[in-house]
N, CA, C and O atoms as a DFTB+ gen file, in Angstrom:
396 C
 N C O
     1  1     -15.220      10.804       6.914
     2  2     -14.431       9.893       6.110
     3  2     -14.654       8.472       6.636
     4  3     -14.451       8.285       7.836
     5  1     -15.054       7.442       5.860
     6  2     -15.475       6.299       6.217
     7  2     -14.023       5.192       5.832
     8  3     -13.467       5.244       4.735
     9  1     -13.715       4.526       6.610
    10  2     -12.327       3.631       6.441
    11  2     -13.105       2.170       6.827
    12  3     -13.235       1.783       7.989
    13  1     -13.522       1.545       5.819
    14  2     -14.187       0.571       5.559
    15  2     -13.637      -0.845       4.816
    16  3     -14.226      -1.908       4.623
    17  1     -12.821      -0.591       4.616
    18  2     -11.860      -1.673       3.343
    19  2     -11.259      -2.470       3.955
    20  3     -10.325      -1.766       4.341
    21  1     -11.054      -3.557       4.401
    22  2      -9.948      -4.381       5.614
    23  2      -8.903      -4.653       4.507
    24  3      -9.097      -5.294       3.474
    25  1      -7.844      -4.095       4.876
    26  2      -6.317      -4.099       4.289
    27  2      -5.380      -4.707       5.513
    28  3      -5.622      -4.685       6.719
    29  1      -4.157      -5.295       4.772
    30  2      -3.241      -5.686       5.415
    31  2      -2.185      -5.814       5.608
    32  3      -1.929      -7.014       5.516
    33  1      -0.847      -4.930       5.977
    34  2       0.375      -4.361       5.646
    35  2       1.343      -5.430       6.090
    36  3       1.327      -5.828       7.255
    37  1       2.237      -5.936       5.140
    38  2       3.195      -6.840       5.185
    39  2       4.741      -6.329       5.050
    40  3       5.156      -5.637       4.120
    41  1       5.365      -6.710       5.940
    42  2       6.907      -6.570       5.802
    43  2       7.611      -7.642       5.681
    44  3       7.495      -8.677       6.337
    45  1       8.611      -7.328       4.547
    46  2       9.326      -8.026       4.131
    47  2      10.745      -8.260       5.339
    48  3      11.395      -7.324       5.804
    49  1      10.957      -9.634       5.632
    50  2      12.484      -9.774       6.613
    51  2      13.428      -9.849       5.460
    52  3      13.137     -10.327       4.364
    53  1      14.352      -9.443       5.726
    54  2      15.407      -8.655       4.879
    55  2      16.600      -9.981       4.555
    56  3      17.416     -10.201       3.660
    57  1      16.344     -10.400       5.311
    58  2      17.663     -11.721       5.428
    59  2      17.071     -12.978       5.166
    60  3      17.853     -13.880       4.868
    61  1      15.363     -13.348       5.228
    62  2      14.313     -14.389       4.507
    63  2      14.383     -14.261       3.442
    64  3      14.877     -15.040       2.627
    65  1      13.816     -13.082       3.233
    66  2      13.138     -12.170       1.966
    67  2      11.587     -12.098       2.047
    68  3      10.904     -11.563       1.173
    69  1      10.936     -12.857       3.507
    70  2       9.863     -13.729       3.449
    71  2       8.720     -12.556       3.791
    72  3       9.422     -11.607       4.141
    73  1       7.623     -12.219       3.856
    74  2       6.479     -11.161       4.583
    75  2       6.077     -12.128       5.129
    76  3       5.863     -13.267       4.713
    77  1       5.907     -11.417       6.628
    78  2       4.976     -11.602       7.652
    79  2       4.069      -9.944       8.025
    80  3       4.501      -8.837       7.704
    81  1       2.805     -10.207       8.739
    82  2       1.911      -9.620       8.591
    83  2       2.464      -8.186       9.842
    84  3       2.884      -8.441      10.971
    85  1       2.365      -7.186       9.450
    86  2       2.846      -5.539       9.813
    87  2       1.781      -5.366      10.312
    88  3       1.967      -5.848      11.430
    89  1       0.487      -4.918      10.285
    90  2      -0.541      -4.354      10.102
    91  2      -1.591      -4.993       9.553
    92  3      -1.580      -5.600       8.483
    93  1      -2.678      -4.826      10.435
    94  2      -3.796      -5.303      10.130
    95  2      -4.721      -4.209      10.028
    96  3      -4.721      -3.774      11.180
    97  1      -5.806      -3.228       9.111
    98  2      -6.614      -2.073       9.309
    99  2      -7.782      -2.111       8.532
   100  3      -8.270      -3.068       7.930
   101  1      -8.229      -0.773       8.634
   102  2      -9.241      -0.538       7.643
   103  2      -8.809       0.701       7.080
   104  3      -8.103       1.570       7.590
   105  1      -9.361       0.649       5.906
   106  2      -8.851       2.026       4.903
   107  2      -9.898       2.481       3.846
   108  3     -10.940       1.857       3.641
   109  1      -9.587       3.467       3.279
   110  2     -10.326       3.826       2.285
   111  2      -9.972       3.978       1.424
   112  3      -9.161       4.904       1.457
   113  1     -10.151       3.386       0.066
   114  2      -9.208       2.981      -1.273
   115  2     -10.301       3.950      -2.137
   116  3     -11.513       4.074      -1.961
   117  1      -9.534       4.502      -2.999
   118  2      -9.442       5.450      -4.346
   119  2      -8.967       5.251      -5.359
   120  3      -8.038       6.056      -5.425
   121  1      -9.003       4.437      -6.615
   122  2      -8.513       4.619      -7.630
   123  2      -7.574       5.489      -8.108
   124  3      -8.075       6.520      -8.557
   125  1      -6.103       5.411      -8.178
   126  2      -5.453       6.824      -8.607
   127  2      -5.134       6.616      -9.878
   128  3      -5.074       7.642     -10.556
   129  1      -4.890       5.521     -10.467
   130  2      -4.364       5.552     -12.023
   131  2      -4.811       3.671     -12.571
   132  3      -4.932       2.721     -11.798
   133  1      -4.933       3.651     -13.755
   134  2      -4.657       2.552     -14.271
   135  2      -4.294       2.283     -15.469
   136  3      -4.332       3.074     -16.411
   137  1      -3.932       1.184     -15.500
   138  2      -2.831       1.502     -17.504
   139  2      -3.268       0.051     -18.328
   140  3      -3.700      -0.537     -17.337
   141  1      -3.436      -0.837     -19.342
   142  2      -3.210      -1.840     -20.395
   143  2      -2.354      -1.040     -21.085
   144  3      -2.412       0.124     -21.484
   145  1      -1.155      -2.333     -21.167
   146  2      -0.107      -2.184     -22.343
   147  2       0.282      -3.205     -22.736
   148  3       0.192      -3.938     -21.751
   149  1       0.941      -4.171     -24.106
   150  2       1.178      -4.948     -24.654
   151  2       2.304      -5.213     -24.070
   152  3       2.939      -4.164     -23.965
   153  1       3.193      -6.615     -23.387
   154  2       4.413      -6.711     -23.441
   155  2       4.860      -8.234     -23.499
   156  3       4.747      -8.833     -22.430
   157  1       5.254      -8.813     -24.370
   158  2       5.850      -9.953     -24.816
   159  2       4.343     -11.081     -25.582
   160  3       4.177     -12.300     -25.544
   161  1       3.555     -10.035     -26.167
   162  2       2.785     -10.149     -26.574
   163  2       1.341     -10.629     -26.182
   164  3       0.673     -11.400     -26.872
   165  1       0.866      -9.972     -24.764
   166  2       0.253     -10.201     -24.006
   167  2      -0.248      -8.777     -23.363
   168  3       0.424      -7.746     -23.379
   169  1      -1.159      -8.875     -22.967
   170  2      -1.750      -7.564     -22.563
   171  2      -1.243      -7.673     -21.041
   172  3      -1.299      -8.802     -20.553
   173  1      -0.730      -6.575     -20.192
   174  2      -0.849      -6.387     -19.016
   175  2      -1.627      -5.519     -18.236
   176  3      -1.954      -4.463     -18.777
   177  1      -2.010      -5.735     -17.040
   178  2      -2.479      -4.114     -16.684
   179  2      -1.702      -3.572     -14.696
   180  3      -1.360      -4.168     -13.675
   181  1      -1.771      -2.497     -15.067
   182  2      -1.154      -2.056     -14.175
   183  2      -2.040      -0.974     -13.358
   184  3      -2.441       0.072     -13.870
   185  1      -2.294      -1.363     -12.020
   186  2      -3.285      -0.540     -11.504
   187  2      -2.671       0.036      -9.987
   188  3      -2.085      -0.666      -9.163
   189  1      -2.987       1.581      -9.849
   190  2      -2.830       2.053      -8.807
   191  2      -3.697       2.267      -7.966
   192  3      -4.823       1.932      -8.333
   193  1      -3.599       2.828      -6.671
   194  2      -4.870       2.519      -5.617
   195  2      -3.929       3.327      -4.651
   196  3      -2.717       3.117      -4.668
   197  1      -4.534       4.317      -3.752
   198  2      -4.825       5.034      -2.739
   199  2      -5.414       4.161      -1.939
   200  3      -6.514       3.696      -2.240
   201  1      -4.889       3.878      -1.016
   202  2      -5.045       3.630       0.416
   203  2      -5.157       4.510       1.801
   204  3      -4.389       4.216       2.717
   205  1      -5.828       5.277       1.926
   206  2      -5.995       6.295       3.053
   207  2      -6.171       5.466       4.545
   208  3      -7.321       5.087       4.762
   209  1      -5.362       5.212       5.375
   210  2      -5.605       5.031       7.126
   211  2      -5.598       5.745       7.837
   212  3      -5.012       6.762       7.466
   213  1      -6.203       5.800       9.348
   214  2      -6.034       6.806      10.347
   215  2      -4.361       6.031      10.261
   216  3      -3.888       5.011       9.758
   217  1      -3.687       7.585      11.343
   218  2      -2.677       7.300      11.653
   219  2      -2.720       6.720      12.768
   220  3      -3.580       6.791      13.645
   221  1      -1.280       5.836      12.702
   222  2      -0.942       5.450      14.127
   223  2       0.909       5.078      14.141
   224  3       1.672       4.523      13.351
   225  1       1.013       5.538      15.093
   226  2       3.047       5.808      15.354
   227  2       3.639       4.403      14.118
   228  3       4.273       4.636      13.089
   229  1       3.366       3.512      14.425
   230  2       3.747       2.299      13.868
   231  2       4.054       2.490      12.261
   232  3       5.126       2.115      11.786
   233  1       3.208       2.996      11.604
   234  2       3.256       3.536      10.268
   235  2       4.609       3.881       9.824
   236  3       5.299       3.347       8.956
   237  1       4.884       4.994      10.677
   238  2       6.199       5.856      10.174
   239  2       7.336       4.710      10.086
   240  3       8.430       5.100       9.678
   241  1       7.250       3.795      10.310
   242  2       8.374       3.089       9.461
   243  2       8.116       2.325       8.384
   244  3       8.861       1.402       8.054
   245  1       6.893       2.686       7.659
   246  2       6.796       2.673       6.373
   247  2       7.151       3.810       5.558
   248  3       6.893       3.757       4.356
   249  1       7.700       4.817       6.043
   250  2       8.138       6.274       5.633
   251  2       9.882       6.190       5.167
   252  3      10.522       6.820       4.325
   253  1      10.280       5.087       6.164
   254  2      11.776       4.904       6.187
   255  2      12.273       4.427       5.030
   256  3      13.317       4.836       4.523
   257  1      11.449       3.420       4.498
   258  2      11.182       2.312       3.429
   259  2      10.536       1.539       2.848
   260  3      10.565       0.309       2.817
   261  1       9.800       2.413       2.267
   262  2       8.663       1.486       1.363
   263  2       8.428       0.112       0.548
   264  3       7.572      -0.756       0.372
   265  1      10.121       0.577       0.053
   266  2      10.081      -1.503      -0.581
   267  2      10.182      -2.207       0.134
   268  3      10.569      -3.247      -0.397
   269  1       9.990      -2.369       1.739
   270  2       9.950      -3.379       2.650
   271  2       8.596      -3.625       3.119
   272  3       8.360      -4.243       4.158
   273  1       7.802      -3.194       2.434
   274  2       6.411      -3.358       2.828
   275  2       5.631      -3.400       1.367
   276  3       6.022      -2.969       0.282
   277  1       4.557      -3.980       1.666
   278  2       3.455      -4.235       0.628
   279  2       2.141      -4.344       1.371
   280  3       2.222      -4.506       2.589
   281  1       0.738      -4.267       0.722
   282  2      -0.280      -4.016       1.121
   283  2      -1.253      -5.244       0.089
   284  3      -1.510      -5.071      -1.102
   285  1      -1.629      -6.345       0.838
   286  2      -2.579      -7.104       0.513
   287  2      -4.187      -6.795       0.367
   288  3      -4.805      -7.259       1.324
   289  1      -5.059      -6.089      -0.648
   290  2      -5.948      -6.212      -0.646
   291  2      -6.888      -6.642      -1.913
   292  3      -6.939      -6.389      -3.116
   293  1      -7.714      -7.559      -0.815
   294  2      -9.030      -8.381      -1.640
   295  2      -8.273      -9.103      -2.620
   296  3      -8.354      -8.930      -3.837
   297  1      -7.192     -10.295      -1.755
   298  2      -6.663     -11.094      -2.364
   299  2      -5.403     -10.512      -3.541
   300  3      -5.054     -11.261      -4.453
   301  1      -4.903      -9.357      -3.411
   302  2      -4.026      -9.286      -4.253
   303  2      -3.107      -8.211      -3.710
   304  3      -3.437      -7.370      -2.874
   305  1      -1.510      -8.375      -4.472
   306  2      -0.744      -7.670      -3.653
   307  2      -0.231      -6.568      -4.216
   308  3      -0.110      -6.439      -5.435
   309  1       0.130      -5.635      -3.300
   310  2       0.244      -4.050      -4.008
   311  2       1.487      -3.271      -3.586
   312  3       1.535      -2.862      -2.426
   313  1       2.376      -3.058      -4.322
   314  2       3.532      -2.628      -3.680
   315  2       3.268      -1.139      -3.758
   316  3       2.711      -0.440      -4.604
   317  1       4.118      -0.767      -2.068
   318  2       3.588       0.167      -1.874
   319  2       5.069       1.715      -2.154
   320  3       6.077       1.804      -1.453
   321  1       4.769       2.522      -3.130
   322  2       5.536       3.539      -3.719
   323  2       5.465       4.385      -3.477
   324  3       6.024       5.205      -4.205
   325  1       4.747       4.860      -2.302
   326  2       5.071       6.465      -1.582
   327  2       3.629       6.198      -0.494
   328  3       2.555       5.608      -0.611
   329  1       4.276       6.953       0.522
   330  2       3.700       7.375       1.935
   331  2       3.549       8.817       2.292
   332  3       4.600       9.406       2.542
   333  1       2.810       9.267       2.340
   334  2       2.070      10.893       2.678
   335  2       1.364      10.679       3.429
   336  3       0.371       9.958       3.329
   337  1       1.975      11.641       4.918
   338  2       1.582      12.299       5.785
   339  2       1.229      13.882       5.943
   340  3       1.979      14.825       6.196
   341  1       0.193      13.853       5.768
   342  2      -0.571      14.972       5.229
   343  2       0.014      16.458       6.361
   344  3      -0.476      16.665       7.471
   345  1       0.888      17.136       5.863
   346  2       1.738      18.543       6.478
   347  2       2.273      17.854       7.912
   348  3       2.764      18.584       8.774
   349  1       2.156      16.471       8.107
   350  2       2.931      16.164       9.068
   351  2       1.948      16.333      10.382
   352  3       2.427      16.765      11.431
   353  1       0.514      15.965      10.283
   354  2      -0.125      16.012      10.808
   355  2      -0.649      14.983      11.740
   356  3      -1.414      15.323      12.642
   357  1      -0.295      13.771      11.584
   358  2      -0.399      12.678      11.850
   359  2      -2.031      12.118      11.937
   360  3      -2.403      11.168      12.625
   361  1      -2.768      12.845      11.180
   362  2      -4.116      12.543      11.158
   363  2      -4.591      11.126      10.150
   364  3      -5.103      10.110      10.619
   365  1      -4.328      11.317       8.899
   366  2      -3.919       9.872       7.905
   367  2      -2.882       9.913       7.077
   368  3      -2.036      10.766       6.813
   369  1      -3.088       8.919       6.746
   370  2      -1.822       8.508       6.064
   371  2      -1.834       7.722       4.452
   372  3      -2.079       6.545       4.186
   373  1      -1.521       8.712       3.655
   374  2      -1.992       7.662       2.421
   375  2      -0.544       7.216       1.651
   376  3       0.540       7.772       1.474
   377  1      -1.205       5.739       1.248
   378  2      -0.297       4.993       0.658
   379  2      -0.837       5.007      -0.699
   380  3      -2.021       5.163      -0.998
   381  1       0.310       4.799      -1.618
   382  2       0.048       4.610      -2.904
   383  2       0.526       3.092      -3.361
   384  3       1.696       2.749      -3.531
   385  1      -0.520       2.354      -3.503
   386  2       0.347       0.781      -3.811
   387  2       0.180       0.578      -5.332
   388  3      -0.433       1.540      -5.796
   389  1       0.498      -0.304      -6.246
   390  2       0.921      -0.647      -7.371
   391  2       0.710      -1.813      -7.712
   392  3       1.583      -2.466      -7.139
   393  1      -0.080      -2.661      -8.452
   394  2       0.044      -3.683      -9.136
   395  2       0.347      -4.343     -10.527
   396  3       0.332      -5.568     -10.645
């Protein structure tokens, strides 16, 4: 498995509202879904993305709460909507982010 992608995990301070930088890695991104739909008479699009990292302890408090984190890649930001740890293995860790 090649983790080649430089990604960059941001947490949100709760009492700013502001992100500063969580995580700095490499990952391996997958296409999981993407959508165009019309809304206020404008096309939008909405794209999902798999993010696969090795694990490392630090992670698991992206498990606690996901809307406090987001994932910057190749200039754009991706909120991140579920964390899987594969049978609890601590081998990787995939994120599902959202744009």
């Amino acid at each position: 498995m090649v983790f080649d992608k430089p990604i960059v995990i941001e947490k949100m301070d709760e009492e700013t509202e502001k992100y500063s930088e969580f995580a700095s890695l490499k990952a391996r991104i997958n296409k999981s879904k993407g959508s165009e739909y019309m809304d206020s008479g404008a096309v939008q699009i909405s794209q999902e993305l798999e993010f696969i990292v090795r694990y490392f302890s630090k992670l698991k408090d992206i498990s606690l709460n996901t809307q406090l984190y987001r994932i910057i890649y190749d200039g754009i930001k991706y909120d991140i909507q579920d964390y899987d740890n594969y049978m609890l293995k601590n081998q990787t860790i995939k994120l599902i982010g959202v744009y």
